[in-house]
N, C-alpha and C positions, 0 to 999 in steps of 0.2 A: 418157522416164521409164520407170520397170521398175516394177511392181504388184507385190510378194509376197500371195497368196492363197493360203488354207488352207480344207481341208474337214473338219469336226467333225459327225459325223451327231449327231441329238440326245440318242443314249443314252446318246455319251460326257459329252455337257454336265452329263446329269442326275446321271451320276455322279461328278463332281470336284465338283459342289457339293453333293452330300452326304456330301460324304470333307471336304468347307471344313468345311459345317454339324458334323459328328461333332466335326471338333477344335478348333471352336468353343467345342464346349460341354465338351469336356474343359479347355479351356486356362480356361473357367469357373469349373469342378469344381474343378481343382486351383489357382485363386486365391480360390475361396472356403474351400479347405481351408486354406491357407496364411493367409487372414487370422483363420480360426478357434484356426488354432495359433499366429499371434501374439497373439490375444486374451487366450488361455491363459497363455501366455508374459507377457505383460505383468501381465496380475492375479495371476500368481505373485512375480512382481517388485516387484509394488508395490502393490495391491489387500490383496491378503492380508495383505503387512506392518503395511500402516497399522492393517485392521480387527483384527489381533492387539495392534496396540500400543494400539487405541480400550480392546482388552479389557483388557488388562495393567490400563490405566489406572483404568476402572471398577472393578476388582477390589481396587487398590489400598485404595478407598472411604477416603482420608484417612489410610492407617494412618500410624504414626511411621516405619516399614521397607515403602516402599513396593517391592511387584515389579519387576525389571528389565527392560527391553526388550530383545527379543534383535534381534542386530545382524548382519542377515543383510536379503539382496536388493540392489534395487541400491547403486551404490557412495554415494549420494546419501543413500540414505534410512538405509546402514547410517552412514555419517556423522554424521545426524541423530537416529539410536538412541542412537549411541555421546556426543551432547553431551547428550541426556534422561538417561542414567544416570549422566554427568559430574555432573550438575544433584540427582541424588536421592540421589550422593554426597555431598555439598556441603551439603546439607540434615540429610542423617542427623548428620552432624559438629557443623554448627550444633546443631543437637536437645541431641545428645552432654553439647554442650560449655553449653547452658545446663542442664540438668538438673543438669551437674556442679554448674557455676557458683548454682543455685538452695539443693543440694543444703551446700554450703558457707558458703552465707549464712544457711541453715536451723539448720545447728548452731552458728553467731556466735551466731545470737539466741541459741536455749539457753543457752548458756554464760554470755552475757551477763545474761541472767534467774537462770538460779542464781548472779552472783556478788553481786546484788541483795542476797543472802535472809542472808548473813551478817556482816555487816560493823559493823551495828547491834546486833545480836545478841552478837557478840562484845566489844563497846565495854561491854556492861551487863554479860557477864558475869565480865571484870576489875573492875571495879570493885565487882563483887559479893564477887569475893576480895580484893581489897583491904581491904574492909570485915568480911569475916571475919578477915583477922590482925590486923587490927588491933585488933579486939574479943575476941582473944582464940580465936576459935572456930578452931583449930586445924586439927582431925578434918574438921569441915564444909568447912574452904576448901580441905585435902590432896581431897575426897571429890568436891569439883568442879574441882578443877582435874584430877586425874585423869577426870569424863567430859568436859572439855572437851580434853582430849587426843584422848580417841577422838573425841567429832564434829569433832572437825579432819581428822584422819586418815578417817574416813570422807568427808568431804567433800570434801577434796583429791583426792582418789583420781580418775582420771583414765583408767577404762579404755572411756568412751562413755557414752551416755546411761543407761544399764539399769544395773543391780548386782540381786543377789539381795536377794527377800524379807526372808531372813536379816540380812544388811548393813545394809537399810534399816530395820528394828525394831533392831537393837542402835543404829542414828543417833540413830531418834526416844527410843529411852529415854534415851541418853545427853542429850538436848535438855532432857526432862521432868522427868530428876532435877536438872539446876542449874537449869529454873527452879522448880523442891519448893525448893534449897535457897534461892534465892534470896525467893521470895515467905513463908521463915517455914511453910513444909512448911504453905498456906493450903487448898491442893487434894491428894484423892488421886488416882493415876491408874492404871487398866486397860490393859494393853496386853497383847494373845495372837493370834496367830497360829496358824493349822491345822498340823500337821507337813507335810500334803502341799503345802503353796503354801512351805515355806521355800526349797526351792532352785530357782523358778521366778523370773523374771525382773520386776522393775519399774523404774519411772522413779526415778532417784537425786533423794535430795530432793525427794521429793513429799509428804512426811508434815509433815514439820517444818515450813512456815508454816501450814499448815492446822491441826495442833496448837496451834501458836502465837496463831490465830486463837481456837481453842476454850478455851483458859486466858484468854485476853483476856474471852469472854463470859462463862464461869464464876467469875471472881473479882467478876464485878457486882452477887452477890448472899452474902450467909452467909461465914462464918469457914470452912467447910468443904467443898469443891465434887468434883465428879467430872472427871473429863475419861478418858474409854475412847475406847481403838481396839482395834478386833477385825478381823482377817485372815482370809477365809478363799475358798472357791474356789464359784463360783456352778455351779449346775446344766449353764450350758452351758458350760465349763470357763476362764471368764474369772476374774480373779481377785478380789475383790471387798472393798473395803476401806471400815472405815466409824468416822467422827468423831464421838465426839458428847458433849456435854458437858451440865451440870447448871445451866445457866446461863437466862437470860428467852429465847434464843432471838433471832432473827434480826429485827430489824424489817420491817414489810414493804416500805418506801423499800428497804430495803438488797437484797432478794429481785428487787426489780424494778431494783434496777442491774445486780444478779449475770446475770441474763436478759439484760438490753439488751446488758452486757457480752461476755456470752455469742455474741452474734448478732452484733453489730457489730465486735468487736474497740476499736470507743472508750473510752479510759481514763473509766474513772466518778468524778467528784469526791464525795471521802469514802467510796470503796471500798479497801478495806484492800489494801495493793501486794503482801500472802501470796495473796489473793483470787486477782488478777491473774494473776499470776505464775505460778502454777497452770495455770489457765485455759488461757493462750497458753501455757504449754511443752507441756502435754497438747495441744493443738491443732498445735504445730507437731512432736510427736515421731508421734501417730498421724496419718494417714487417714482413719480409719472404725474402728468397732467397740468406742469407749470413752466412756463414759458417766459426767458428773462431776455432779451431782446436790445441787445444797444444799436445805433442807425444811428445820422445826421441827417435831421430834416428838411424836408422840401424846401422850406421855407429859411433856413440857417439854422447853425445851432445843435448841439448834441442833445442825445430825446434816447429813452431809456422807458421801455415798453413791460411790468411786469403784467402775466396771466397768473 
């Protein structure tokens, strides 16, 4: 057998293991650098995304158009952005498309509510001229058939909910002279407007059942009754219209249906359908900020306050 032996004094020992020990702790150093920069590295990739899309989300707070996520880091998570805004896409559309859908069912009603208000109306007032040629009354039945020309023509008129102030006083006159001539000229009637409110905008046919209304309670008393409507524009620039007639006024059954009605939207039995009809077309044409107001006045008489 052959022995290989070697001689290492002990300086050299002491100094390769602490040449070991040095790159020891280098090979350390730079694997705890290297897991610090993929630390980095990784909550840049995905940490970060997520806690921006937590924000997005919160910030959102419900809106209708909520903020999008942006669709960055990894291929996973930009993945994941890109089906969240797929999603808010999809949503917005839905929104869109019922608002639309809401927004068209909104103006049915209407329409369908004003085509309520004349049809009854027009049945009494041919046979109201019928009843004048035939008696004879010439002038009177030429004098109503000419305003029942214009409240037709007003009425048909078909350009959206609103028409001017203007419009809608020459409707409601033309409504109140055929029924002056029909009722035997029983009531007189008041009707003015401000100059500044005429070429401002209101609800088409909102006067006429509600006048309709106020001749109905005015002819319950006396051979000669009032029925006024006055137009004009309120301090905070609303425009403010008001009924009011010469008659006993409003019972108070009738006061606490118009309220109940008011709240509920429930049809009231034996509340008059001009009442109604009112009521929910103001309610489905505005929002907020109109105010429909029936009272008996100080002075007598039912009075009908719109803002």
């Amino acid at each position: 057998k052959w022995i290989l032996l070697t001689q290492v004094n002990q300086y050299q020992m002491q100094s390769t293991q602490q040449t070991l020990h040095n790159k020891s702790l280098i090979v350390l150093a730079l694997s705890l650098l290297l897991g610090f920069v993929l630390a980095l590295l990784l909550s840049a990739l995905i940490s970060r995304p997520l806690k921006a899309m937590e924000q997005t989300i919160e910030q959102s707070n419900g809106a209708s158009a909520a903020p999008r996520v942006r669709t960055r880091g990894l291929k996973e998570f930009a993945s994941f952005a890109r089906r969240y805004n797929e999603m808010l896409d999809r949503i917005d559309t839905l929104n869109a498309e019922t608002a639309h859908n809401q927004e068209q069912l909104r103006q049915m009603e209407i329409a369908a509510l004003e085509e309520q208000i004349n049809p009854h109306f027009l049945y009494n007032a041919l046979d109201s001229i019928t009843w004048l040629v035939e008696t004879g009354r010439g002038s009177a039945a030429v004098n109503m058939i000419t305003s029942l020309a214009q409240l037709l023509r007003l009425s048909i008129h078909r350009g959206g909910n609103f028409h001017t102030v203007r419009r809608e006083v020459d409707h409601v006159r033309s409504y109140l002279t055929i029924q002056q001539t029909r009722g035997g000229n029983r009531f007189r009637m008041e009707l003015d407007a401000a100059p500044e409110t005429l070429d401002l905008l209101c609800p088409r046919l909102i006067l006429q059942p509600l006048a309709e209304n106020a001749i109905k309670h005015s002819l319950t008393i006396g051979e000669q009754n009032r029925v006024d409507v006055h137009i004009d524009q309120a301090e905070d620039g609303r425009i403010h219209i008001l009924i009011h007639d010469s008659g006993t006024g409003y019972p108070q059954e009738v006061l606490e249906k118009i309220r109940t009605f008011q709240q509920t939207r429930v049809k009231q039995e034996g509340l008059g359908l001009g009442i109604q009809n009112t009521i929910e077309r103001i309610s489905l044409i505005y929002d907020s900020g109109t105010d429909l107001r029936f009272s008996n006045a100080a002075e007598g008489g039912a009075q009908v306050d719109i803002y």
